[in-house]
C-alpha positions in Angstrom: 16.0 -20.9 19.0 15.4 -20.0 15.5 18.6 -21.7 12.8 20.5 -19.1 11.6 20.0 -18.6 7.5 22.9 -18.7 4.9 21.7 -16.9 2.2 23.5 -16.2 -1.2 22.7 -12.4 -2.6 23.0 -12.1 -6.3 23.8 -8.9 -7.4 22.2 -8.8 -11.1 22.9 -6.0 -13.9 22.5 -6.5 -17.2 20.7 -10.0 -17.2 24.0 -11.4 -15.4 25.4 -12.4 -12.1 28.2 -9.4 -11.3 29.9 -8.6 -8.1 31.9 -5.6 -7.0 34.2 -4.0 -3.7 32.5 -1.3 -1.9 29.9 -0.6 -4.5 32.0 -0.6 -7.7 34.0 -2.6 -9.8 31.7 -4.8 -10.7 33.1 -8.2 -12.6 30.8 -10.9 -14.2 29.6 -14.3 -11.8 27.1 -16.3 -14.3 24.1 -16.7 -15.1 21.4 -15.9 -12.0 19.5 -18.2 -12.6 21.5 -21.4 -12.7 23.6 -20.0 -9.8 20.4 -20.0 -7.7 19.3 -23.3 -8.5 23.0 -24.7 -7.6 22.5 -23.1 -4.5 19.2 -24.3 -3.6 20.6 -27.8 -4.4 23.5 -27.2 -2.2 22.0 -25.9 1.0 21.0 -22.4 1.3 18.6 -21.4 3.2 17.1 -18.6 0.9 18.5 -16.5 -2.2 18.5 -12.7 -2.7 18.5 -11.1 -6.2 19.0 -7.2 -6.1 18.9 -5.2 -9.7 21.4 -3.3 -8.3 21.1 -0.1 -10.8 17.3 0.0 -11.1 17.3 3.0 -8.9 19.6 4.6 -10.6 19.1 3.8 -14.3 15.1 4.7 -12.7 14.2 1.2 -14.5 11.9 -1.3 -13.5 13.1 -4.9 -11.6 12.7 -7.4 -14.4 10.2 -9.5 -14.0 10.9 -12.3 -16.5 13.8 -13.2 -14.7 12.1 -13.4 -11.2 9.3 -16.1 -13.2 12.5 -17.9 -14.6 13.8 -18.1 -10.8 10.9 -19.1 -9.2 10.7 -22.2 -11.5 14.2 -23.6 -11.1 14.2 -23.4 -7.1 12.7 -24.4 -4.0 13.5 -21.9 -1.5 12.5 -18.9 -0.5 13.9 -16.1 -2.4 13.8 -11.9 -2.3 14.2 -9.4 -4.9 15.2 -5.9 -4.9 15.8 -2.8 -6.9 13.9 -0.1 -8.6 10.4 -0.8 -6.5 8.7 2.0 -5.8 5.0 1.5 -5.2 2.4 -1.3 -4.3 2.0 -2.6 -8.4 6.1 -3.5 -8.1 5.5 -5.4 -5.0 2.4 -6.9 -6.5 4.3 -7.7 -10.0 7.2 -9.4 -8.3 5.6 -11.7 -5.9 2.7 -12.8 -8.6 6.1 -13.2 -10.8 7.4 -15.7 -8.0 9.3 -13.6 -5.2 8.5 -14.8 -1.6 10.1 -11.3 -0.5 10.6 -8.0 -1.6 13.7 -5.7 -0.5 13.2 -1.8 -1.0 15.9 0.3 0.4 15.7 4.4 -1.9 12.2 3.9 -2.3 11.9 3.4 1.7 14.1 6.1 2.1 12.5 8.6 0.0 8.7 7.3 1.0 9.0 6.0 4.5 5.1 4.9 4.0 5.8 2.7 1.3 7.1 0.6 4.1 3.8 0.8 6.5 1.3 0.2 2.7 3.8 -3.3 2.1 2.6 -4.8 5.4 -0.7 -3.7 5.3 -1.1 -4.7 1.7 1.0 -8.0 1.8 2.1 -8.3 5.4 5.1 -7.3 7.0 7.1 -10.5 6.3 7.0 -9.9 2.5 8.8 -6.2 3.4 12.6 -6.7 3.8 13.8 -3.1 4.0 17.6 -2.9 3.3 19.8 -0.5 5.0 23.2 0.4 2.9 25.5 2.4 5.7 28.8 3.8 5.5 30.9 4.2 8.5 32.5 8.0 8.5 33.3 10.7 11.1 32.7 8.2 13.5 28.8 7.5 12.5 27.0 5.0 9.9 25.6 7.3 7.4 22.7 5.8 5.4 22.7 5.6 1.1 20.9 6.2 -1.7 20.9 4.6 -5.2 23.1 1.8 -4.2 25.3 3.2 -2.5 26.3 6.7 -4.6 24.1 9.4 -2.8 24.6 10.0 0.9 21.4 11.0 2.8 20.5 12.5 6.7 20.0 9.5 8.1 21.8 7.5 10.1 21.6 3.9 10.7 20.5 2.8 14.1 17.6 5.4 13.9 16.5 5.0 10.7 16.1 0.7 11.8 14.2 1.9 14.6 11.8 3.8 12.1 11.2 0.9 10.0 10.6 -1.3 12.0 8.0 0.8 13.5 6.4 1.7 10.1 5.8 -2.9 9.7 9.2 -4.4 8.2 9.4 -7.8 8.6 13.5 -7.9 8.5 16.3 -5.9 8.2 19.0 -6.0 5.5 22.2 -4.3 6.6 24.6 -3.9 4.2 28.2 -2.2 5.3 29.5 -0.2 2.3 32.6 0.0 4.7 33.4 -3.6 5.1 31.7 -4.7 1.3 33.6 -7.1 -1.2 36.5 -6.3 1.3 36.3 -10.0 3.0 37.8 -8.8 6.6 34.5 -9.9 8.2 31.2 -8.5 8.8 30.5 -5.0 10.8 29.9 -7.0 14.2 29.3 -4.1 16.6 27.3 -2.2 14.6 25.2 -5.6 14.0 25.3 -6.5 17.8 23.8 -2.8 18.3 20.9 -3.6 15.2 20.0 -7.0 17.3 19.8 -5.4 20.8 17.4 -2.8 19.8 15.4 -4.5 17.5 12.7 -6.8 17.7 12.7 -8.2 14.6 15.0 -10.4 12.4 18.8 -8.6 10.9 20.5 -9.5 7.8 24.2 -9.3 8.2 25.8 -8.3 4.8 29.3 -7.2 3.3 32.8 -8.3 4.2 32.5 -12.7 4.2 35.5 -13.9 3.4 36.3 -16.8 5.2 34.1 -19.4 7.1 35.1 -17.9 10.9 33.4 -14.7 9.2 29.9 -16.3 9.6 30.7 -17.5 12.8 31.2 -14.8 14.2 28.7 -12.8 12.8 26.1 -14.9 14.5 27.9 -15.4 17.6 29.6 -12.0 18.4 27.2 -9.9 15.5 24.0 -11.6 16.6 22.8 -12.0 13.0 19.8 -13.6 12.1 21.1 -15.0 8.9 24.7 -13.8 7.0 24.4 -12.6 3.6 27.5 -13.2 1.5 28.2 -13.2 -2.8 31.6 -13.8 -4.1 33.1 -16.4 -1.7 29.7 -18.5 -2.8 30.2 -17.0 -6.7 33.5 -17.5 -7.2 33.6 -21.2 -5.5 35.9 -20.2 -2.3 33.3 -21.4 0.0 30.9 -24.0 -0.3 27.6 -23.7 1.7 27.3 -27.6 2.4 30.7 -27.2 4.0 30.0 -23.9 5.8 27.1 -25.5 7.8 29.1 -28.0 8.4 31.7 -26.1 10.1 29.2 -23.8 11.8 27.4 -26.9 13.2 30.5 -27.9 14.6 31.9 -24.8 15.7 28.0 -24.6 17.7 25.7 -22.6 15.6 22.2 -24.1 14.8 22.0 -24.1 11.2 19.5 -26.1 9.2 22.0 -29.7 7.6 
């Protein structure tokens, strides 16, 4: 059985580390790229950076930044935001990235998906899925997380997957920055009908959180930000306590 993966997502605007609740709010967390190195020292299995208003702003992931991380840590690491076509993917992974994460682009060109893993292969295409939970559905987003669109999530992880995606990034705008836990069910559901590795993201707040997201959620690896950020938990002692608590997590 495959460890499960702990992996720190760094939210970056501006040049800087910043976090927010459900999407907004943002406040400032430090510098990306010694945050990522002090993760890679203390444990974590890989990293995810995400310009989180490249879509938006219709800007361009920067790619200095992703040279200036891939020179200060060891580990595998993804980047996301504002890649749109084959050159982004090319830029960012000559720049450094292991991974690449595209969630409007994939939603507006489903085929962008299928060229990444014919171009790169399909573990390089980590499509991320940011769903909202309302009238009793999980409604996929645009443009992190401010435009609503027609699909819905369990459907629209069926279709990428079949289009090449390596992984699946699932991020609950419900349950984000919140720190009540991860959306288990709707994870559980993602694992069941899926054949290839899900991402569980928003809502870590306390170490049971992982726990349970692999046990009861069936994640392949639990994405958190400000309990790593703001120094409430620390990932040498969260795989500690998952190894004890029966979860086979890389020491």
């Amino acid at each position: 059985m495959l460890a499960k993966r702990i992996v720190p997502c760094l939210d970056i605007k501006d040049g800087k580390t910043v976090k927010g609740i459900n999407f907004v709010n943002f406040r400032d967390a430090g510098d990306p790229v010694e945050l990522g190195a002090q993760y890679s020292r203390e444990g974590a299995d890989e990293l995810v950076y995400l310009d989180i208003t490249a879509s938006h702003e219709g800007r361009k992931t920067f790619t200095e930044l992703v040279k200036k991380v891939a020179a200060n840590i060891n580990i595998p690491f993804t980047v996301g935001g504002g890649i749109n076509e084959l050159k982004d993917v090319d830029r960012l992974l000559s720049a450094g990235a292991d991974k690449v994460s595209i969630n409007s682009a994939a939603l507006r060109n489903p085929k962008l998906i299928e060229e990444i893993a014919k171009n790169f292969g399909s573990q390089v295409c980590v499509v991320a899925i940011d769903a909202n939970f309302e009238m009793g559905d999980w409604i996929c987003y645009l443009n992190g997380g401010r435009i609503p669109t027609e699909k819905h999530l369990f459907l629209w992880a069926a279709e990428v997957e079949s289009l090449g995606a390596g992984e699946i990034l699932f991020t609950s705008m419900t349950h984000d920055g919140v720190k009540d836990g991860y959306a288990n069910e709707a994870l559980a559901m993602l694992a069941d009908n899926l054949h290839i590795p899900v991402i569980a993201s928003g809502g870590a707040g306390k170490m049971e959180h992982f726990r349970d997201t692999f046990a009861q959620g069936k994640a392949d690896a639990a994405l958190a930000a400000s309990v790593f950020h703001f120094g409430e938990i620390s990932i040498g002692a969260l795989k500690q306590y998952l190894h004890e608590e029966g979860i086979n997590v890389r020491l």
